[in-house]
N, C-alpha and C positions, 0 to 999 in steps of 0.2 A: 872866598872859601870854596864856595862853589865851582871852582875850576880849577882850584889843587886836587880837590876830589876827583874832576875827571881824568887830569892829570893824573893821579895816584891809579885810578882805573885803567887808562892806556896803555899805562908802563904794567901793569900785571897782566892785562891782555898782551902787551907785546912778548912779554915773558914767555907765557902758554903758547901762544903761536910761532915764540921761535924756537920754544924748543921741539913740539911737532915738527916745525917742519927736518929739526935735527932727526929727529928719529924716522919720518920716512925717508930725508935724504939715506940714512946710514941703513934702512932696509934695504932701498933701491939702489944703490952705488956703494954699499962699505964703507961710505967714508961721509963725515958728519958735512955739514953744508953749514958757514959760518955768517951768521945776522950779526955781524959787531955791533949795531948803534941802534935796531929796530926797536928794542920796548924803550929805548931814550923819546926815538921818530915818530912813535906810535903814542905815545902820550902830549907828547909837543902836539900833534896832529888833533889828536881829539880837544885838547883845551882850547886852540887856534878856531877847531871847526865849531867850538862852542859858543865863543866869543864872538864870529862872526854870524852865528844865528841868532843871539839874543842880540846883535845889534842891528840884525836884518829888522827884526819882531818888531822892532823900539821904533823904526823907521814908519810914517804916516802912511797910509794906503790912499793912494791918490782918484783911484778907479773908483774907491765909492763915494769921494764927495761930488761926481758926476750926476747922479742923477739928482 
């Protein structure tokens, strides 16, 4: 559940920031600058980078049963 949500956050963030970057591409050049697939990429990415830190986390810390 916890990673459709971030999922769901991604893709809304890639929204917002592709469509910025529309609007300064179309200030700067007149013409729109097209992110076909980024809030798909941008949610993939964050539920991916989520996955891979809670499983980082899960992993034993080896360095402290040294001393």
């Amino acid at each position: 559940m916890r990673t459709l949500l971030i999922f769901i956050t991604g893709f809304v963030l890639g929204l917002i920031l592709a469509e910025l970057i529309n609007i300064f591409g179309f200030l700067l050049y007149d013409q729109t600058i097209g992110l076909t697939f980024f809030p798909i990429l941008m949610g993939v990415g964050l539920a991916c980078l989520d996955l891979l830190l809670r499983r980082k986390s899960k992993l034993p810390n080896f360095k402290s049963s040294l001393r």
